[in-house]
N, C-alpha and C positions, 0 to 999 in steps of 0.2 A: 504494500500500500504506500500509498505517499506521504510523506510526511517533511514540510519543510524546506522544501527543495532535495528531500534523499527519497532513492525507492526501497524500503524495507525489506527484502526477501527472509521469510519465515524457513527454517530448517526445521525437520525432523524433531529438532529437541527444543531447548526453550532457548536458546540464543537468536538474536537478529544481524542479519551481516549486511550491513547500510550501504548502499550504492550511490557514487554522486550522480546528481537528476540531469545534471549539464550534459552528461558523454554524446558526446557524438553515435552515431550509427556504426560507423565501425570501434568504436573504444567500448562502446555498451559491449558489440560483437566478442571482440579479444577478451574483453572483463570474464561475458560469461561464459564462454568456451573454454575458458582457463580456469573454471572455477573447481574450488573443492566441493562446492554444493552440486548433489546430482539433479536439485529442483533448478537451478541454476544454467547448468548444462544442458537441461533440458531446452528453457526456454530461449538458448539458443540456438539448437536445433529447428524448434518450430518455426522460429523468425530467419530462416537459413535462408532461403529464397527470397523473401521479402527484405532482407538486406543487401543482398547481392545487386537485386534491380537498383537501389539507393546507391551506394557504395560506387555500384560500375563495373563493369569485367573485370579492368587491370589490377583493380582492388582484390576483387574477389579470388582471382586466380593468387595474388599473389600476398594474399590473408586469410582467407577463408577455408582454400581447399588442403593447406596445410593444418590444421583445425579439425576439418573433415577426415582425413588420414587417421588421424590421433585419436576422434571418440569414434573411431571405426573399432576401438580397443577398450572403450569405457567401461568399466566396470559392472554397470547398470546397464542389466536388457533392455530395460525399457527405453534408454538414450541410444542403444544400437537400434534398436526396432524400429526406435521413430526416425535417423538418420535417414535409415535407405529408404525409409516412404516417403523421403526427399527427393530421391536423385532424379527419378521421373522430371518434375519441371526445374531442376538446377541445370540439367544437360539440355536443356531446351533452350534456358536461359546464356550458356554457354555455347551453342552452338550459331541462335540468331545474332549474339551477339558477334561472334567474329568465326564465320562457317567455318575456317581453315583450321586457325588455331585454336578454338573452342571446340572442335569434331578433336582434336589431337589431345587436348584436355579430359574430356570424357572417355576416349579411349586407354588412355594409360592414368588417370588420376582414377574415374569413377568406376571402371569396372574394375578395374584392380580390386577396389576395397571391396565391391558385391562379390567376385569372387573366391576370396577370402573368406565373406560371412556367408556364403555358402557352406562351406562344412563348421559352420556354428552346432554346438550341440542344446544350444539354444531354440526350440520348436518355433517360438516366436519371431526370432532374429531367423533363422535358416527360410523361413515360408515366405519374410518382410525379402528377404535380399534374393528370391525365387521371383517373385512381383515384380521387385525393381530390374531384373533384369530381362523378364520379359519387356518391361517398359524402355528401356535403356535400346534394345535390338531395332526396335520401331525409329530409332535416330540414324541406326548404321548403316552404311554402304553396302549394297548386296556384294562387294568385292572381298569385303572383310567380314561376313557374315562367318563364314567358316573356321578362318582362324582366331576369332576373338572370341566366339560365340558356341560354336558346336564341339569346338575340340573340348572347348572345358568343360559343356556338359557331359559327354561321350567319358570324358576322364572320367567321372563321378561315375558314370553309371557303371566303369568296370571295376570301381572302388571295392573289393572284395572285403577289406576290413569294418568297412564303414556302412552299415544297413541304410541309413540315413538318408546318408548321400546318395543313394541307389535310389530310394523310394523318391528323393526329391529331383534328380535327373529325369525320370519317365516321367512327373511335372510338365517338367519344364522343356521337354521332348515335344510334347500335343500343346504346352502353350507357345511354343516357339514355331510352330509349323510354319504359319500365316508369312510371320516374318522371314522364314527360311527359304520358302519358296517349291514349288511343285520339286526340281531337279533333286536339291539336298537332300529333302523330306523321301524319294526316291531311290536316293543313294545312300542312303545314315539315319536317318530318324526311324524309317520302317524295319530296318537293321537291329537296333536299337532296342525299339519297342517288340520286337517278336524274342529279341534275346531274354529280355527282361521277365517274359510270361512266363520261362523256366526258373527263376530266380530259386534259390531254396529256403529263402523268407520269404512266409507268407506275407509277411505287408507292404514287400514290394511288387509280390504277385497280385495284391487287393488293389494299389496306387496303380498297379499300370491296367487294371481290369476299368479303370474310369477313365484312362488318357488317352482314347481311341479316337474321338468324333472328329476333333482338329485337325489329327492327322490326314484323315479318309476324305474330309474335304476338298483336303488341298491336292492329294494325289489323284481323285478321279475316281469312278467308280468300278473300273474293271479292273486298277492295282488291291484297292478295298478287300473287292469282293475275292479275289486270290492270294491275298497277301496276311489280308488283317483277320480278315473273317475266320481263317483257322485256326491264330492265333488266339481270338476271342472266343471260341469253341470250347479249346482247352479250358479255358478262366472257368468260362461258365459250366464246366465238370471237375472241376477243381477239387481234390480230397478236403479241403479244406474249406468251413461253411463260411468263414467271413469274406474269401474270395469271391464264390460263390455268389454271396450275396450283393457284393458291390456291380459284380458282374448284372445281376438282375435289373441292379439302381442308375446303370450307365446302359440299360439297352435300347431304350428308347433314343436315348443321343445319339447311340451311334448309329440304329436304322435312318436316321431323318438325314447322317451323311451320304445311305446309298438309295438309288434305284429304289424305284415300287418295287420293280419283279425283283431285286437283290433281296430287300426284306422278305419277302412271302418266301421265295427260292429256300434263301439260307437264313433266318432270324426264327422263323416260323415255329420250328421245330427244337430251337432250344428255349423258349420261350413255353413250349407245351413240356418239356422236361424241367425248368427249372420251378413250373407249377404244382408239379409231381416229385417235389425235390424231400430227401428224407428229415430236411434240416427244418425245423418248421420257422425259423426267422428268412430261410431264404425263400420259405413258400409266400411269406407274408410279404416279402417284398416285391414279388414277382405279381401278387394278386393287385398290388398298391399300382404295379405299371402297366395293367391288365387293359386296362379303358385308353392310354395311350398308347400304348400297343395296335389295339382294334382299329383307333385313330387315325393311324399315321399309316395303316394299309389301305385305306384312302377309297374302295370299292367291295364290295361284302365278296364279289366271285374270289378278292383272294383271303377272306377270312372263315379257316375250318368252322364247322357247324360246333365241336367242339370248346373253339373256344369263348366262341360268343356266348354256348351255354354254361362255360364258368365263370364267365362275368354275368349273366343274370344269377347266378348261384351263389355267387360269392354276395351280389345283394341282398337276396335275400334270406341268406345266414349271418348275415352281420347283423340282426339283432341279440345275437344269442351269443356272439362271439365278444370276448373280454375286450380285441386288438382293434372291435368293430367301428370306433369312434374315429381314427383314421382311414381305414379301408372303406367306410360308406361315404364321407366327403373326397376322396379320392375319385371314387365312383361318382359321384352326383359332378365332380367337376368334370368327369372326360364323359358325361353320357350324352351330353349333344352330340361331341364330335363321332362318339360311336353309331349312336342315330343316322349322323350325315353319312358315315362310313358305310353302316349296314341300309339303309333306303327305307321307302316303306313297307315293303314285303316284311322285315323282320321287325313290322311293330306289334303282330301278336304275341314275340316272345318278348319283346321289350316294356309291354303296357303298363303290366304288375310291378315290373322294378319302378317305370315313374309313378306311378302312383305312391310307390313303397316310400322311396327317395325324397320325393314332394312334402309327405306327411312326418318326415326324419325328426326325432326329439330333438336334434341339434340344430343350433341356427345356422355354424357355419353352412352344416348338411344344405339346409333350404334355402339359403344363401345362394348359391353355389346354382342349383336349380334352379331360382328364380333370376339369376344372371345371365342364363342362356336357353330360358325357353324358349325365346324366338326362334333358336336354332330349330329346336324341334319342331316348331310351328311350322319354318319354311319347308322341312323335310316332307312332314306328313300332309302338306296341303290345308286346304279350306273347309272339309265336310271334318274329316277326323281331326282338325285342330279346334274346330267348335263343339266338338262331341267325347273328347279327349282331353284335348289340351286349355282350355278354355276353363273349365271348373278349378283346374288346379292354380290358373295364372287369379283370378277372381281372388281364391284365399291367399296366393301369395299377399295380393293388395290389400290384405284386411290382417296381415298375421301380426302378432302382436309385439314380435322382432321392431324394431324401427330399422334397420338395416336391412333384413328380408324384405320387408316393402320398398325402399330406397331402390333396393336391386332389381324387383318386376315393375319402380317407375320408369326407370330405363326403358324400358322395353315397349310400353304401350304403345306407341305406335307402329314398331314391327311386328307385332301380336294385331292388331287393324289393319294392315296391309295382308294379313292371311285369311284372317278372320272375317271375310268380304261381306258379309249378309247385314241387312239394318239392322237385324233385333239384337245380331253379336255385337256391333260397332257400340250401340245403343249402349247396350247393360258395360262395355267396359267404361265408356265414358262415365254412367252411372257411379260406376265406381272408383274412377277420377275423382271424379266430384266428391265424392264421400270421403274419400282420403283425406278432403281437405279438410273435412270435420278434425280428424288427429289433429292437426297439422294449425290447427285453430290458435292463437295466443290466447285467447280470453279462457280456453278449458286446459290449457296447460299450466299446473304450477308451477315445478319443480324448473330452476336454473337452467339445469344442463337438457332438461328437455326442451324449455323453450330455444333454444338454442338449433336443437336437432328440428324443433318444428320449422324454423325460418328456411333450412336446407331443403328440408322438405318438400316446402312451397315453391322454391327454387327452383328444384328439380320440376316439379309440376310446372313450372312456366319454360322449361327448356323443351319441356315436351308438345306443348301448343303446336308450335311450328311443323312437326313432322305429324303430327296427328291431320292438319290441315292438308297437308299434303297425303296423307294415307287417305280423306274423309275424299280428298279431288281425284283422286291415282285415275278414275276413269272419265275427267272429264277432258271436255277438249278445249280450246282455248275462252278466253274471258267474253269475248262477243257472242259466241256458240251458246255457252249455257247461258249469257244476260238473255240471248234471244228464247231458249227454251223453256226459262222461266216464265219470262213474259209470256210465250205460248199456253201457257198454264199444263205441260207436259207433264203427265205423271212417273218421270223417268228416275234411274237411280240416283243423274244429277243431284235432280226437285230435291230425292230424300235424303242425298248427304247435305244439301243445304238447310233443311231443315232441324237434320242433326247439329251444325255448326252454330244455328239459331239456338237451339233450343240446351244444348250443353257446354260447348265452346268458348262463344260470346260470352255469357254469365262469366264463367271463370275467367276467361281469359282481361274482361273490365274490375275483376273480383282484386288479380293479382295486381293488375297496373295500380291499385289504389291499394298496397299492401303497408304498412308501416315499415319495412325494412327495404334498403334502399337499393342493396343488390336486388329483390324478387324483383321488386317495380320494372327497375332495368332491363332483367332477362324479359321480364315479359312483354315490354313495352318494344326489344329486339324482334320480337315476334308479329309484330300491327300489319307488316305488310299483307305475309301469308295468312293472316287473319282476316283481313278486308278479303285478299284476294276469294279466299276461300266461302266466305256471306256474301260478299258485295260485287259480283264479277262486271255489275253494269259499268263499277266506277273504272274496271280496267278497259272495258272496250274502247276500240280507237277512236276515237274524236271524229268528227263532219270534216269533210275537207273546209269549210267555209270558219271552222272552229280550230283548225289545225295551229291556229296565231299562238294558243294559249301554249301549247308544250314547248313554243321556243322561250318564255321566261316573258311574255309581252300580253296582259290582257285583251282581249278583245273578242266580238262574237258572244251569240248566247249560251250558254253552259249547258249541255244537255240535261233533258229532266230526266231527276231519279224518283225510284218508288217511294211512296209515303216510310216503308219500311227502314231503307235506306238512310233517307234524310232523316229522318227519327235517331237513325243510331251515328250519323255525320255529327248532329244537333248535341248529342249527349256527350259525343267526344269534344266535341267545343266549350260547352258547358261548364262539365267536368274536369277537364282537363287543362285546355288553352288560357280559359278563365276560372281557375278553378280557385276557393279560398284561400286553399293550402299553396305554398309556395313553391312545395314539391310536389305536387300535382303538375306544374306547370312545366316545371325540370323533364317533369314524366311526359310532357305532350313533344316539348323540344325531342327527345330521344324518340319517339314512334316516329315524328317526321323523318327524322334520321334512319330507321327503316323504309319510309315508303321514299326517300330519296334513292338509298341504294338499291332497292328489288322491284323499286315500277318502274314504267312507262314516266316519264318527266311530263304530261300532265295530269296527272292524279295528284301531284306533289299541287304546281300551280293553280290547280282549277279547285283545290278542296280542301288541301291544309296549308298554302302559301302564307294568306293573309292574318292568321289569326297568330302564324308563327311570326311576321313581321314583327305584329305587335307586342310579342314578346322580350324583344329586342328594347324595349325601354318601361319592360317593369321595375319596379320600386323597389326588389331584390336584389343585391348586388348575385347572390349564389346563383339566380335565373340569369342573370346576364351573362356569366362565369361559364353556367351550362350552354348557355347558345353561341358564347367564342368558341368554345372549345369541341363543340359539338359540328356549329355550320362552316367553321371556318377552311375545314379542310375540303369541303365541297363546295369550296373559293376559288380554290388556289391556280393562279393563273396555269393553264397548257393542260393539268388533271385533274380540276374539279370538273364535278358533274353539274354545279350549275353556273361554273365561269361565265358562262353567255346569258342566265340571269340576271337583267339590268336592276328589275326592282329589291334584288336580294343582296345583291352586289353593293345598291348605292346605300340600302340598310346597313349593310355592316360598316362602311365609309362613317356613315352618319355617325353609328354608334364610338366609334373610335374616335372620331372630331368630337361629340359630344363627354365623353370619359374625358380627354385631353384638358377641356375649357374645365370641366367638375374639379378636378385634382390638382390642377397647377397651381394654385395657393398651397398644398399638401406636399408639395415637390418631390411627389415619386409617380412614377407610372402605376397606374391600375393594371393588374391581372389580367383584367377583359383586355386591356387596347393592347398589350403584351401580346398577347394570343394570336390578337386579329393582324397584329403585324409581325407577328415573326412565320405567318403563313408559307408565303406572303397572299394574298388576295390582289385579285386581278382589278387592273387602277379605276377609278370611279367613272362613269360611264357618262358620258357627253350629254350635255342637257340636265344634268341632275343636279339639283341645289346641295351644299355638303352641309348649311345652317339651316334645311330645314326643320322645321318642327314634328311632334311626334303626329301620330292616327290620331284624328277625332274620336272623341270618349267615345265610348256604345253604353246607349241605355243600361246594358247589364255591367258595366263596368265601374260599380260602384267600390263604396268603402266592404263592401263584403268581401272582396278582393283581398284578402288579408295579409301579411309581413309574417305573421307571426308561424311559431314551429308547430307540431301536432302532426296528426297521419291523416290526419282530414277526413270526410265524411265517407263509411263504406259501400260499395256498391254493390248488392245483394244481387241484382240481377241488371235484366237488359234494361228496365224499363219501359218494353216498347206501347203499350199498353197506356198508356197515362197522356192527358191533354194531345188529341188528334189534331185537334184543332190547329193553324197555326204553327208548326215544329215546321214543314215547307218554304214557307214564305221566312221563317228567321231562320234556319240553315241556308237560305242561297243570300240572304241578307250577312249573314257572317263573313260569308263565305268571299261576297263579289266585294264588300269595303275594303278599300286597296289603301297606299300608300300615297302623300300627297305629289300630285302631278307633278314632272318638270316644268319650272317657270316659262 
């Protein structure tokens, strides 16, 4: 701690050893690399690199790595451990720094000392300076890869006195592949690794039973499947069960190095022997890779009937089974991919396991399942994922996990896009909707839940957008279905807009008025495909005689919408644009920011232009904050999207001329005018006044309009329903009140 101008370093016992606070970066360095305190030596170790950049190469090289040499012998594992989890960005640092001489520094200063602490009989130091020098290989010249690098592992691995060294050589064999390169890895590494499978210690035969997949990578898969594959044979018959067993825990890895037909060919069958294996730790591990396994043969014609039916077996004796608690979440995690693997035909033998797995006492278990039902949905289709799969995704969204829910929120609308029929679409939105009950602040006490409830809602608003798009997946463009509407067709359009009406909307006005300021956001990210999705008249193209308004220039009548329509235009205005709360209004700036990126460029001018102008000079400095920061990058001269917008263009001018005149008695720039010019935004547009004055008040623009903080009023539903009268004539009233005229 500090005290007085000294830094106190605490030792071990009750003494303090006082450091002067002045030192320099390299005298702090020398002080504590020289120290008797290992807490000391330590924190120069951690600060290694980050002095070096300070300091400077010639520094470093010629202070530092003489330092580095020395606690390459420190007494203290823990200062050797943490040295070489250094060397990684020090030879980085040494190398950009001067390629010639810094590549000749790392080669004779740093690997020296890694391999050295290679045969540490220290597990911690020997595993840290294994790490480091795979990291250190990723710097060298493939010309020196052999002689700095491979001979000294190859030494270790025919270290006959040293077990160690042997077990960490086949390491660093499969981690070294990548950088070794196909030739080497062809002429030495598979040498190497085949000698090592004979070792007469078992835990070098167990460490080289896991070091295959790198290899096989790199060499191809007809050296693999002849070279390694036999060698991996042996392991996995191994007299000895801890081999065995590793061999079980690396089989997956290494089938995903070869070939489909190489795993089915050659993996198949010791995969059905190590299931059948005497040792029951290696049967247990073999059951645990059983689902990945099935997985990664990719087609059921190459997966035996047998052993599909021990993986439904093994589900369903894992209630009775002691080990059951990992073997059934292992299972619950690979049973999509095995679904995908085996198709529909094998969902009569698979039914009973989901159902099994779905109902798991375990959360992880359910977890797990409810993370990838989609998968299964998309496997078994439309009729049997409503008939099937559907009841089970239902309780996921009611279970009483919060995390099990979390995980089939994800999913809802890939569960809607299978699940094609209204009455299915229907009841999962139903149950959307009821989530939100949980998910409620006013019925949540407990801290840490309301917490989990805000994420909750979150997720719920992340989901909008793809639900919208699952509720349209059959429709055709925004004229088509305005036009079918209009027709009064009774098509499946009609009925997913009706769905969008009737479950959508609600939530989706629910969350944009939520109290916490990430939901609002996500959900207010969502406004586009939400209109698109209710509203497709407002996407259809414009009249030719109307076409003025998508270039950023009013003019022409605005085509009329449904009573329906402007009702819910009206309420977004309302609610939002003019809304009490101040962040309500934050929230209207952000959906414009949607329908600026994902429309058509007049839905933005023709319906939420004006009311967004007028935002532009509320009485909020945070509203203004949000609409720099928000419009201004769809300013910006050559790649905004509304650069060629004059009346948007010469609003933001204004507002920055207007900030300028506010603060200049304050003699600092405001945040907003900061924003709007370091864009930059494209220059004020000819004919436009920069002192004009703001929008004429509107009737509803009174002192209701409030400053103050709160979550504002919530919005339980659509309200379409309420005063018919009149919501037409003051939505296109809102809507057409512009900005005042060029002089």
């Amino acid at each position: 701690k500090q005290q007085a101008g000294r830094v106190v370093a605490r030792s071990g016992g009750s003494d303090n050893v006082e450091v002067q606070e002045n030192f320099s970066a390299l005298e702090r360095a020398r002080h504590f690399g020289n120290s008797k305190l290992s807490l000391q030596r330590l924190v120069f170790v951690n600060e290694l690199v980050e002095t070096a950049h300070e300091i400077g190469y010639e520094a470093t090289v010629r202070h530092l790595l003489p330092l580095v040499k020395k606690l390459a012998d420190d007494a203290e594992v823990l200062v050797r451990q943490s040295l070489v989890g250094h060397f990684g960005d020090l030879a980085g640092f040494l190398i950009q720094s001067d390629p010639e001489k810094g590549y000749e520094e790392v080669i004779e200063k740093l690997l020296g000392v890694v391999s050295v602490l290679l045969t540490e009989k220290a597990s911690e130091v020997r595993q840290g300076a294994a790490d480091a020098l795979i990291t250190l290989a990723s710097h060298l010249r493939p010309n020196q890869m052999c002689d700095k690098v491979l001979m000294t592992v190859i030494s270790m691995s025919q270290n006959n006195d040293d077990e160690d060294a042997r077990a960490t050589a086949v390491q660093l064999l499969n981690g070294l592949a990548e950088a070794m390169g196909r030739d080497l890895c062809r002429g030495f590494v598979v040498m190497g690794i085949v000698g090592l499978c004979m070792d007469p210690a078992f835990r070098v035969r167990k460490a080289t039973a896991s070091s295959f997949a790198e290899v096989a990578k790199v060499i191809g898969n007809d050296d693999a499947k002849n070279r390694l594959v036999p060698a991996f044979e042996k392991l996995a018959t191994d007299v000895h069960w801890g081999v065995k067993k590793a061999a079980a825990e690396s089989l997956v890895n290494f089938a995903m190095s070869l070939e489909v037909e190489a795993r089915q060919e050659k993996l198949v069958p010791l995969m059905l022997k190590l299931l059948q294996d005497d040792s029951r730790w290696v049967q247990m591990s073999a059951l645990q890779q059983l689902g990945y396994f099935i997985a990664c043969l990719e087609e059921a014609t190459r997966v035996p009937e047998g052993l599909l039916a021990q993986f439904v077996d093994t589900i369903q004796r894992s209630k009775a089974n002691p080990d059951a608690p990992d073997i059934s979440f292992h299972c619950a995690y690979t049973f999509a991919g095995v679904t995908k693997a085996m198709g529909r035909d094998a969902w009569q033998m698979l039914q009973e396991p989901f159902d099994s797995l779905c109902r798991d006492s375990q959360v992880k278990t359910r977890k797990a399942m409810a993370a990838s039902i989609h998968i299964v949905a998309q496997t078994l289709g439309s009729t049997l994922t409503e008939q099937e799969v559907l009841p089970q995704f239902e309780a996921f969204l009611q279970d009483p996990a919060p995390e099990v829910r979390l995980a089939a929120l994800r999913n809802v609308a890939g569960i809607m896009q299978v699940a094609s029929s209204q009455v299915a679409q229907r009841k999962v939105l139903k149950l959307l909707q009821a989530s939100m009950g949980k998910a409620d602040p006013a019925a949540v006490a407990a801290k840490a839940a309301k917490a989990e409830s805000w994420r909750l809602r979150q997720l719920v608003a992340t989901q909008l957008g793809a639900v919208c798009d699952a509720l349209c997946a059959k429709s055709g463009s925004p004229a088509a279905t305005a036009a079918t509407a209009a027709a009064g067709a009774g098509s499946d359009d009609a009925a997913s807009t009706d769905l969008i009406w009737d479950c959508v909307l609600p939530l989706f006005l629910k969350l944009c008025d939520d109290g916490v300021a990430e939901v609002r956001d996500e959900a207010a990210r969502t406004t586009s495909k939400a209109l698109r999705a209710a509203t497709p008249e407002l996407f259809a193209d414009p009249e030719k005689d109307n076409s003025e308004g998508s270039s950023g220039c009013l003019g022409g009548a605005k085509p009329v919408l449904s009573a329906k329509t402007s009702k819910l235009m009206q309420k977004l205005i309302t609610n939002f644009a003019r809304g009490r709360n101040f962040r309500s209004r934050m929230t209207y700036i952000r959906m414009c920011d949607s329908i600026i990126r994902e429309s058509p460029p007049h839905v933005f001018t023709e319906h939420f232009m004006q009311p967004l102008v007028r935002l532009s000079w509320d009485r909020v400095r945070n509203v203004q904050l949000c609409w720099a920061t928000t419009i201004a990058p769809h300013l910006r001269k050559g790649t905004g999207r509304l650069s060629s917008n004059a009346d948007l263009v010469a609003t933001a001018h204004r507002m920055a001329y207007r900030l300028s005149e506010t603060d200049e008695k304050k003699r600092r720039v405001p945040e907003e005018r900061r924003v709007l010019e370091a864009a930059p935004i494209v220059p004020m547009p000819e004919g436009y006044d920069l002192t004009a004055s703001g929008p004429d008040s509107d009737p509803e623009d009174n002192d209701q309009v409030s400053i103050e903080g709160g979550t504002g009023d919530s919005l339980s539903d659509c309200g379409l329903a309420e005063d018919e009268d009149g919501v037409v004539a003051a939505c296109h009233e809102a809507a057409s009140s512009s900005v005042p005229p060029p002089p």
